[in-house]
C-alpha positions in Angstrom: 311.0 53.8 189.5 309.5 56.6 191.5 309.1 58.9 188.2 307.2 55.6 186.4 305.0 55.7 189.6 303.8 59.3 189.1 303.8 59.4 185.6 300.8 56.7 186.0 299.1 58.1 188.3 299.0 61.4 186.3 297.7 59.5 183.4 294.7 57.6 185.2 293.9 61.3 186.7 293.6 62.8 183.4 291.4 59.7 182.2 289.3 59.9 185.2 289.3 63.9 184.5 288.4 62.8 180.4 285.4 60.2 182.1 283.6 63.3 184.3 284.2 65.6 181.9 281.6 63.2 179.5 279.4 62.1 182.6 278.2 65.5 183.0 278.0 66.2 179.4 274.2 67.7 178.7 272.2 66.5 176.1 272.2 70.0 174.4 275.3 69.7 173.5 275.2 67.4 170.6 278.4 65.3 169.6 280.0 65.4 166.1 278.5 61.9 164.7 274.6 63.8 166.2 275.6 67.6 164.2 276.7 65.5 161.1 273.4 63.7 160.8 271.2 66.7 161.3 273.3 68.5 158.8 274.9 70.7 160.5 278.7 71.9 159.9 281.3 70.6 161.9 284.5 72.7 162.5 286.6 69.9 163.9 287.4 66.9 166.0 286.0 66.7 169.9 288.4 68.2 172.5 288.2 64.6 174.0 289.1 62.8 170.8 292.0 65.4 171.2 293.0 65.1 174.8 293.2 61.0 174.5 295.3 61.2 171.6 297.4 63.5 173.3 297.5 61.0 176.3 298.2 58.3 174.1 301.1 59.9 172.1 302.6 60.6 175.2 302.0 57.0 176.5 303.5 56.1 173.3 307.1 57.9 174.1 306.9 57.0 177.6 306.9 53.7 176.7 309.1 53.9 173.2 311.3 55.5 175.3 311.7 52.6 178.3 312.1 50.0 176.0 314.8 51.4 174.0 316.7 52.0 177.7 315.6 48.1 178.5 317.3 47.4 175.4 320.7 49.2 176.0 320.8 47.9 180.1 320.7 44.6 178.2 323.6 45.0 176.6 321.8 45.1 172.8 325.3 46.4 170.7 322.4 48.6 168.3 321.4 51.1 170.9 323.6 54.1 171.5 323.9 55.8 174.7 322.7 59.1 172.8 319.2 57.3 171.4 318.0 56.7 175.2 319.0 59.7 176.1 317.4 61.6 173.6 314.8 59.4 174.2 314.9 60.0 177.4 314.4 63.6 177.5 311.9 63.3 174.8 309.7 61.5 177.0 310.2 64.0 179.6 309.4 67.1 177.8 306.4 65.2 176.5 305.3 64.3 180.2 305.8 67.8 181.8 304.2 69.6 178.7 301.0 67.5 179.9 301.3 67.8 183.2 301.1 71.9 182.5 298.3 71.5 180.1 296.4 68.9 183.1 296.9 71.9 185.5 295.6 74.8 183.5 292.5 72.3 182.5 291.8 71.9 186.4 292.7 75.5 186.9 290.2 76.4 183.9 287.5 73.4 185.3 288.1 75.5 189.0 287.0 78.9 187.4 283.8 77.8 185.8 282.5 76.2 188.8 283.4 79.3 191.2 281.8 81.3 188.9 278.8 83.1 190.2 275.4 81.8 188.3 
């Protein structure tokens, strides 16, 4: 139950990390939907867009990945031992492979603001 605890509390850091991140957003940086309308190109999606999907995909196993071990603790006869495993460890990889890429964004948000101006 501990790991559930921490794995939620690194999520609502990385939201409230995704909420300052557009607070102090300046108003010369334009968003896609602003670039698009004055017809300008746009290369690709918004890093947020791509770090909440990312959130949410790992959500998505986290959760996938409880359910399915619900599922065999109750005794369901259609879930192997070697799905919530590999479930298991799926969820896992996914959560530590965020946690890294959390730290090298606050490592990286650290840099910029130590930076001399």
């Amino acid at each position: 139950m501990t790991d559930r605890v921490d794995i939620n509390r690194v999520l609502l850091e990385m939201r409230a990390l995704k909420s300052q991140t557009q607070a102090f957003s300046k108003p010369e940086f334009l968003s896609s939907e602003d670039r698009i309308q004055k017809g300008e190109n746009v290369n690709g999606p918004k890093f947020s867009d791509l770090m909440s999907q990312a959130i949410n995909k790992v959500n998505e196993v986290q959760q996938a990945s409880s359910s399915l071990s619900k599922a065999y603790i109750q005794g369901d006869p259609k879930v192997d031992i070697t799905d919530v495993m590999i479930a298991s460890q799926k969820a896992g990889v996914a959560f530590d492979a965020m946690v890294q890429v959390r730290n090298k964004l606050v490592e990286a948000y650290k840099d910029v603001m130590n930076m001399p101006v």
